[in-house]
C-alpha positions as CSV (number, residue, x, y, z in Angstrom):
1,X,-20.7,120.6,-14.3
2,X,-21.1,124.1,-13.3
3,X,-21.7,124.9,-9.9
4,X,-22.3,128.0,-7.0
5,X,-21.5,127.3,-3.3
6,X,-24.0,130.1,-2.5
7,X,-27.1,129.3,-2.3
8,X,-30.6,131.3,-0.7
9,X,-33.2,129.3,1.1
10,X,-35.6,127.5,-1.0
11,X,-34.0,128.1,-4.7
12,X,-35.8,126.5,-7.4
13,X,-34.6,123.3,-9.5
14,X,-35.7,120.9,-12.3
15,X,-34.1,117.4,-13.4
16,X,-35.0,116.7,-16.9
17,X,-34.6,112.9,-18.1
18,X,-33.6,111.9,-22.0
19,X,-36.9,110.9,-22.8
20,X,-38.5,114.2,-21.8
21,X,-39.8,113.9,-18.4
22,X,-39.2,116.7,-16.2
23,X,-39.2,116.8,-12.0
24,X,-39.3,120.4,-10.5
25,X,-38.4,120.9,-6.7
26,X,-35.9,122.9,-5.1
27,X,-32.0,123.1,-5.1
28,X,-29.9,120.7,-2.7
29,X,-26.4,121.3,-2.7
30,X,-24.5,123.3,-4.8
31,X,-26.5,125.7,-7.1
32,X,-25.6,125.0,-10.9
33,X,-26.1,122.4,-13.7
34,X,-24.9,118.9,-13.8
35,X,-25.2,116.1,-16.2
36,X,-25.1,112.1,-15.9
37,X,-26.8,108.9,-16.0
38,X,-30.0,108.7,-13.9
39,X,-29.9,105.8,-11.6
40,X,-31.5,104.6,-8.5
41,X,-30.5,103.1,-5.4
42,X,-32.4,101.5,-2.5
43,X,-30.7,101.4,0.2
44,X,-31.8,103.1,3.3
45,X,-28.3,104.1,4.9
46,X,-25.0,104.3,4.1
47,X,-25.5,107.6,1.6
48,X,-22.2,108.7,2.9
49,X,-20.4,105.4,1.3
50,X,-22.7,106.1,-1.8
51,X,-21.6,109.6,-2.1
52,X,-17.8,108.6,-1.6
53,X,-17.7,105.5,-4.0
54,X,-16.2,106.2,-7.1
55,X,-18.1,103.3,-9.2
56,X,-20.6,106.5,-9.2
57,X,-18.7,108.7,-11.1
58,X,-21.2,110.4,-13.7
59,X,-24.2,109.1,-12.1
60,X,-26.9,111.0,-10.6
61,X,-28.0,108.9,-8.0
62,X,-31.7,108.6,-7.3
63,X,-32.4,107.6,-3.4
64,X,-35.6,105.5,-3.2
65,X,-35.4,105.8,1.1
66,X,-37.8,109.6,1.2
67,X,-35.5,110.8,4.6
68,X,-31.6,111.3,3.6
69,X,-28.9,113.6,5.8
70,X,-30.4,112.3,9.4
71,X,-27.3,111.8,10.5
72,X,-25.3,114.0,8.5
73,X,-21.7,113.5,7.7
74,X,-18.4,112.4,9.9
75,X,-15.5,112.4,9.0
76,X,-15.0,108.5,9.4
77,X,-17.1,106.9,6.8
78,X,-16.1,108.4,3.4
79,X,-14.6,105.1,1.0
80,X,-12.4,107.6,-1.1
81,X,-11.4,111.5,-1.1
82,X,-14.2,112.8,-2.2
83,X,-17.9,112.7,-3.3
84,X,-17.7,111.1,-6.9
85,X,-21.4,111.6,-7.6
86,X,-22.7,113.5,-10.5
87,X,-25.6,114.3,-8.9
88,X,-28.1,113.8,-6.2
89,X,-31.8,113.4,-6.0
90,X,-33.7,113.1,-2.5
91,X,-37.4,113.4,-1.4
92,X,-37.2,114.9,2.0
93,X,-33.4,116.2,3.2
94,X,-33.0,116.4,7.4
95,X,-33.2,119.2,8.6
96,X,-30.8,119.1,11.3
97,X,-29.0,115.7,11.4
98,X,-28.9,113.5,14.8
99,X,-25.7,111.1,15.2
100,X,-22.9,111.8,17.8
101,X,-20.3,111.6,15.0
102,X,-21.6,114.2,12.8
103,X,-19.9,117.1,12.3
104,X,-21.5,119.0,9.6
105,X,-25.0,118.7,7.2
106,X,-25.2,116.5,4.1
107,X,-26.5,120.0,2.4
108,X,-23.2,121.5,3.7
109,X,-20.6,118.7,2.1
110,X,-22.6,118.6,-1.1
111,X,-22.5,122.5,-0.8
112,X,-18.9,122.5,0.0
113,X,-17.5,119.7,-3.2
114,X,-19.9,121.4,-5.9
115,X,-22.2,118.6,-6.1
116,X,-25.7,119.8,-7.6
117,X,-28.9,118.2,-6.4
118,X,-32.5,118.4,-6.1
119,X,-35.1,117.7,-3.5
120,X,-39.0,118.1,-2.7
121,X,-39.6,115.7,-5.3
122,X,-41.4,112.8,-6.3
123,X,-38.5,110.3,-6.0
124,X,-40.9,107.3,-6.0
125,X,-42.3,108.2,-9.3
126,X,-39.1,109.0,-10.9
127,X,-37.8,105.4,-9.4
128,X,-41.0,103.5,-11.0
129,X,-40.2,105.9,-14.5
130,X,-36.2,104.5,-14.0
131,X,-37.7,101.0,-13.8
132,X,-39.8,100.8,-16.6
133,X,-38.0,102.6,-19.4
134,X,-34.2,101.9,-17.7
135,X,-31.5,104.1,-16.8
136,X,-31.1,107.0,-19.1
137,X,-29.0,110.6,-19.2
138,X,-30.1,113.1,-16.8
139,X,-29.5,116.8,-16.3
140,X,-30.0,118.7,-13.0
141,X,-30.3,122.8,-13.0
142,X,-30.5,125.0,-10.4
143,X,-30.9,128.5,-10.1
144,X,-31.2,130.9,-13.2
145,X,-31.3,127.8,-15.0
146,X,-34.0,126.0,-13.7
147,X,-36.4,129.3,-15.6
148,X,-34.8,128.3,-18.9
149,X,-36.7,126.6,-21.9
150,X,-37.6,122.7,-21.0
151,X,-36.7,122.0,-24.6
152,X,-33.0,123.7,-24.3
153,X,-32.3,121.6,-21.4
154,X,-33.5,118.4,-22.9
155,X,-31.3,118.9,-25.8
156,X,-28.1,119.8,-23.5
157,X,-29.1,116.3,-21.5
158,X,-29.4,114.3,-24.9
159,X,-26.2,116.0,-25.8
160,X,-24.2,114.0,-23.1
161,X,-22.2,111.2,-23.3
162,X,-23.5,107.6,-22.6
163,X,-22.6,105.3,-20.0
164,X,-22.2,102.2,-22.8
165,X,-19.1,102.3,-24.3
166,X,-17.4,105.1,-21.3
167,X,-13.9,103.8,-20.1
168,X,-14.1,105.6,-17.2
169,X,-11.5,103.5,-14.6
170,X,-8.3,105.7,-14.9
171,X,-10.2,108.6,-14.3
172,X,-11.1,107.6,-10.9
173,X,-8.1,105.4,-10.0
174,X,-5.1,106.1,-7.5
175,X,-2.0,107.7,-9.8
176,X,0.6,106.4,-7.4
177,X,1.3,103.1,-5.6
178,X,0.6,102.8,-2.0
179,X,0.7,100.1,0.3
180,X,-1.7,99.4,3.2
181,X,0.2,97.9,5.5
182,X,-1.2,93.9,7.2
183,X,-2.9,94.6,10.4
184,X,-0.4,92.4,12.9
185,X,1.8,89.4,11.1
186,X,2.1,89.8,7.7
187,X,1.1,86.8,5.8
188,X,0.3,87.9,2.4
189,X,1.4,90.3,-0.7
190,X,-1.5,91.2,-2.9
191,X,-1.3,93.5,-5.7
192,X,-4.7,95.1,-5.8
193,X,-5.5,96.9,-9.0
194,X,-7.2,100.2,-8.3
195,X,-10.2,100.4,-11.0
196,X,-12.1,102.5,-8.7
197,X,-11.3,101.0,-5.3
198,X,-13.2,101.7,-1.8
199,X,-10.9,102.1,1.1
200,X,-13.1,99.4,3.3
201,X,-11.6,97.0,0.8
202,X,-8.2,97.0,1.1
203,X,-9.2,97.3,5.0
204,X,-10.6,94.4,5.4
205,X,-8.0,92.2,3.6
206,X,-4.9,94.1,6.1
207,X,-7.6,92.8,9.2
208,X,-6.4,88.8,7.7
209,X,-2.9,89.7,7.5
210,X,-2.7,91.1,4.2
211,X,-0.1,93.4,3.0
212,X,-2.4,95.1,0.0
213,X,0.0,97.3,-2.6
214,X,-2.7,99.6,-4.3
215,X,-1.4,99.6,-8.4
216,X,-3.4,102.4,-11.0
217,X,-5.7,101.2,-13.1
218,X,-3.4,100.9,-16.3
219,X,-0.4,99.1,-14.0
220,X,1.7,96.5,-16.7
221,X,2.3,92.9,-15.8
222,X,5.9,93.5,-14.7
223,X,4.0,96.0,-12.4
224,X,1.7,93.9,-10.8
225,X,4.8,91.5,-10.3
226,X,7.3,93.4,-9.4
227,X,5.2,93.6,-5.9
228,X,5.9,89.7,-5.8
229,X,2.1,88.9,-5.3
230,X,0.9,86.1,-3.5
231,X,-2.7,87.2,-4.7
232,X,-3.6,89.8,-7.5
233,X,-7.2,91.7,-6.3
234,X,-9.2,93.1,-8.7
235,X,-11.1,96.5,-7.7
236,X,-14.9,97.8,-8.1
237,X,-15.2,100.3,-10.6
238,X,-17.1,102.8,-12.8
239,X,-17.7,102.4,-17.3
240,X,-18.3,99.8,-19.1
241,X,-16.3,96.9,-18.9
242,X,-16.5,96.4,-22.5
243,X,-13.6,99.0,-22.7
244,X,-11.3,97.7,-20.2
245,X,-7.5,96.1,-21.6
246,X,-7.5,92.3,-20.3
247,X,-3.7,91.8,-20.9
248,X,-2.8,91.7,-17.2
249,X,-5.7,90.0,-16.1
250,X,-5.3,87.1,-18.9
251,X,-1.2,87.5,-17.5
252,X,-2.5,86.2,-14.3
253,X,-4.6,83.5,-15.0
254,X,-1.7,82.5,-17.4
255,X,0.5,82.3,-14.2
256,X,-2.2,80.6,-12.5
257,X,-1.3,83.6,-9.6
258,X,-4.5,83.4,-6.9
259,X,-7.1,86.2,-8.3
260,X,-10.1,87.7,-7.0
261,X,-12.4,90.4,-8.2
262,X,-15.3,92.2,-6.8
263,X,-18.3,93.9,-9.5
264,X,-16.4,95.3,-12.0
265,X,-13.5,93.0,-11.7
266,X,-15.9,90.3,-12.0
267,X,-16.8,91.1,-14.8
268,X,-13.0,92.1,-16.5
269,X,-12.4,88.5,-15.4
270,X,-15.6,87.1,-17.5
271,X,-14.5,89.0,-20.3
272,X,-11.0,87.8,-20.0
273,X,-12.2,84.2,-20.2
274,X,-14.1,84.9,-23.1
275,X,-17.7,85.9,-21.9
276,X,-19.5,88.9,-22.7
277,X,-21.5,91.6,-20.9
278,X,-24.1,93.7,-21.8
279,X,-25.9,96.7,-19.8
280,X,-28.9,96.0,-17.8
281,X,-32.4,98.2,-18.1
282,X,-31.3,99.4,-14.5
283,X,-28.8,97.8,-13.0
284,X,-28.3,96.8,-8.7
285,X,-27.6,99.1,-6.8
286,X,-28.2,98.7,-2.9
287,X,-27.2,97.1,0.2
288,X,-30.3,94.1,0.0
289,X,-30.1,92.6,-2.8
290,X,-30.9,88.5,-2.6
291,X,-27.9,86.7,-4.1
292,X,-27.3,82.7,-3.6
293,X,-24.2,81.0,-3.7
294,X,-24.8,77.8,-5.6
295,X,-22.0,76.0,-3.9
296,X,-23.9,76.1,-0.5
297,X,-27.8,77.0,-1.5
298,X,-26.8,79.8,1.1
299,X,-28.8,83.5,0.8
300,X,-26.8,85.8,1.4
301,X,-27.7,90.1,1.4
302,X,-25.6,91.5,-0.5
303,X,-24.6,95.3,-1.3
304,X,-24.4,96.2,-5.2
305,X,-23.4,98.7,-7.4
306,X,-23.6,97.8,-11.3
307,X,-25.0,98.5,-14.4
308,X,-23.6,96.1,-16.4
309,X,-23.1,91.8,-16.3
310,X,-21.6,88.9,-17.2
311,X,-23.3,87.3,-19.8
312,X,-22.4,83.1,-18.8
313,X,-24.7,80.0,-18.8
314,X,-26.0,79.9,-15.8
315,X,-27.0,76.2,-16.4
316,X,-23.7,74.1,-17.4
317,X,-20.0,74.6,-16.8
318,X,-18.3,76.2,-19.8
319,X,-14.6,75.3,-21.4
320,X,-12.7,78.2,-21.7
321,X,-9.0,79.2,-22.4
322,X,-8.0,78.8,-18.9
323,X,-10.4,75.8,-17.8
324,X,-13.9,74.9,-17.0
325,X,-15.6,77.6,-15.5
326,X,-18.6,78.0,-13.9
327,X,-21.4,80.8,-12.2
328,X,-20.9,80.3,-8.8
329,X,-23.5,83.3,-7.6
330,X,-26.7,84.0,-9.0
331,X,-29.0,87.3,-8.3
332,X,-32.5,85.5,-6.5
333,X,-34.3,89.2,-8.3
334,X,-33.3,88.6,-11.9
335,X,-30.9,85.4,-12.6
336,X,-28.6,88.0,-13.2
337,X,-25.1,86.4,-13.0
338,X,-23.2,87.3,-9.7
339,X,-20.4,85.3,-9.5
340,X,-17.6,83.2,-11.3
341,X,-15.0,80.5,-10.5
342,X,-12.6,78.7,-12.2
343,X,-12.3,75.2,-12.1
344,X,-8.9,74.5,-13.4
345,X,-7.4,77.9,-12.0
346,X,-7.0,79.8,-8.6
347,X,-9.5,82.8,-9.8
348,X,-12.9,83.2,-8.6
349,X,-15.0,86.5,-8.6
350,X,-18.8,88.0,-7.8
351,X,-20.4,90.8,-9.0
352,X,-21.0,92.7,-5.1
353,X,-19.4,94.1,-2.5
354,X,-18.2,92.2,0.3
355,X,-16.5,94.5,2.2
356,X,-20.0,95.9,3.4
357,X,-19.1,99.6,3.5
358,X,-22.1,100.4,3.8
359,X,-24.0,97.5,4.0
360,X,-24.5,93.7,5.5
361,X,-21.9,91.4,6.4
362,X,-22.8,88.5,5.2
363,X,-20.3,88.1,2.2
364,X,-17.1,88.9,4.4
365,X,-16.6,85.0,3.9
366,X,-15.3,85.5,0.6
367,X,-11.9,87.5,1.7
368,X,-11.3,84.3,3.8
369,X,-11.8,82.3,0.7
370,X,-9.4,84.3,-0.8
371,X,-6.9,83.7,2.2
372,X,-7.8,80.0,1.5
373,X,-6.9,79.9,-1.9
374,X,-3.6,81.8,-1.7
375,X,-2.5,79.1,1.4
376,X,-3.5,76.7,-1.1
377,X,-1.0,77.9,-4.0
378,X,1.8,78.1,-1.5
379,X,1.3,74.7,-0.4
């Protein structure tokens, strides 16, 4: 990515997709080029958490809601240390944002990390384009660039790498251990491995008394030990999961240690049981999507990033190395599997967020579940 934090009033810019279709509208952000996979999401707040969640990195995120920057950026609600974003693509930017806690423009803070964008265009259209031929590699240019031959850019975007088959974890992953401390008595240890972790997350486990020590992605066994766990957390995360090692995660479940993972730990942990996944046409991502948990009938709206799933039977419990397991979630959209527990071991898993940063509430339940589970072991 190639970028200019300067940037005059009303500079020209033009997203190319793979498959040839071209968007022209004006730069947002930083002036420059920038390459990724073209996907959208529908929520209508929370862009900030968007921005900042690093299961994004090298995607160029489509917003379906046409009004984006109202109320600008604080300094409050970023889930990591930076934008992680490849892109951004809006309809109709704020022009001056409105929210006591602002402090500067969402045109500024893409401005200020280098993150190239467009706006004035058609996002509906490009949205409806996304959903019937699925996500694909995207290219924004701005500037100079935007005047250059369609055909040279379309074969700089088809040039770029693909999301299948991109191990992309480590790149966005803590280097260093850290601990966030339990907020009052401690009751737990969890080793929580950092695959592309939010900072809501580890947040909302210290609220239950959780002492959460934040591992990189490519932390050993001994590792993830040597923190004596009560609980071993597995993070949200960018790539395809395809990719991922599964020796500590199969280490666990051979310890029959308490485990819990959230999107793409879900599905590391139906890989590691011996299920596959496979890419969706394109992907959840959101803060309403429908999902049911089949243990209650219960609907609960649910915040989702993903472009890839489990592939499990959705209508039987399977035998696998480490017990029956069965999908305990299910998307109300698509049947797309959202969830996993085991039977005959202390693991379960979904494919969403529950810490609801940004987003709805209603899946908090499953950090108490987890709290349940690891009282349950050390009984």
């Amino acid at each position: 990515m190639t970028t200019s934090t300067q940037r005059p009033a009303r500079v020209p810019a033009v997203l190319v997709l793979e498959d040839g279709r071209t968007f022209r509208g004006r730069a947002y952000g930083a002036v420059g080029e920038t390459f990724g996979e073209a996907v959208f999401s529908t929520g209508m707040t929370g862009y900030q958490e968007t921005l900042t969640d690093p299961s994004y990195h090298r995607q160029v995120v489509v917003m379906t809601a046409p009004h984006v920057g109202n109320t600008g950026v604080n300094d409050e609600d970023q889930e990591s240390s930076r934008i992680w974003v490849a892109g951004y693509v809006v309809r109709d930017p704020a022009r001056v944002p409105s929210n006591w806690r602002s402090r500067r423009t969402l045109d500024e803070e893409l401005t200020r990390q280098g993150v190239v964008g467009i706006s004035g265009i058609d996002t509906r259209a490009l949205t409806r384009h996304l959903r019937e031929r699925g996500a694909m590699r995207v290219g924004i240019f701005s500037g100079d660039k935007a005047r250059a031959d369609e055909a040279a850019l379309l074969a700089e975007v088809q040039a770029c790498p693909q999301m299948k088959g991109a191990d992309l974890s480590a790149e966005v992953a803590t280097k260093e251990p850290y601990v966030v401390p339990a907020i009052g008595e401690k009751k737990f240890t969890v080793a929580a491995i950092d695959l592309g972790i939010k900072g809501m997350t580890p947040q909302r486990m210290a609220e239950r008394g959780i002492e959460v020590h934040v591992l990189p992605a490519g932390a050993t066994l001994d590792e993830v030990y040597a923190v004596e766990p009560d609980g071993v957390f597995l993070s949200n995360g960018p790539g395809d999961p395809a990719t991922a090692d599964l020796t500590v995660i199969q280490g666990v479940l051979e310890r029959k240690t308490p485990l819990f993972g959230i999107c793409f730990g879900n599905q590391l942990l139906g890989r590691a049981v011996g299920f596959g996944t496979y890419k969706l046409k394109y992907g959840h991502r959101g803060i309403n999507q429908p999902v049911q948990d089949r243990s209650t009938g219960k609907v609960e709206v649910t915040a989702h990033n993903h472009g890839f799933a489990v592939d499990a039977p959705l209508d039987q419990v399977a035998d696998t190395p480490y017990g029956r397991v069965e999908v305990s979630h299910v998307c109300l959209n698509d049947d797309v599997v959202e969830g996993l527990r085991l039977l005959d071991t202390p693991a379960f898993s979904v494919q969403y967020h529950p810490e609801a940063a940004a987003g709805p509430h209603d899946a908090a339940y499953l950090f108490d579940r987890f709290v349940k589970l690891m009282e349950g072991q050390r009984a």
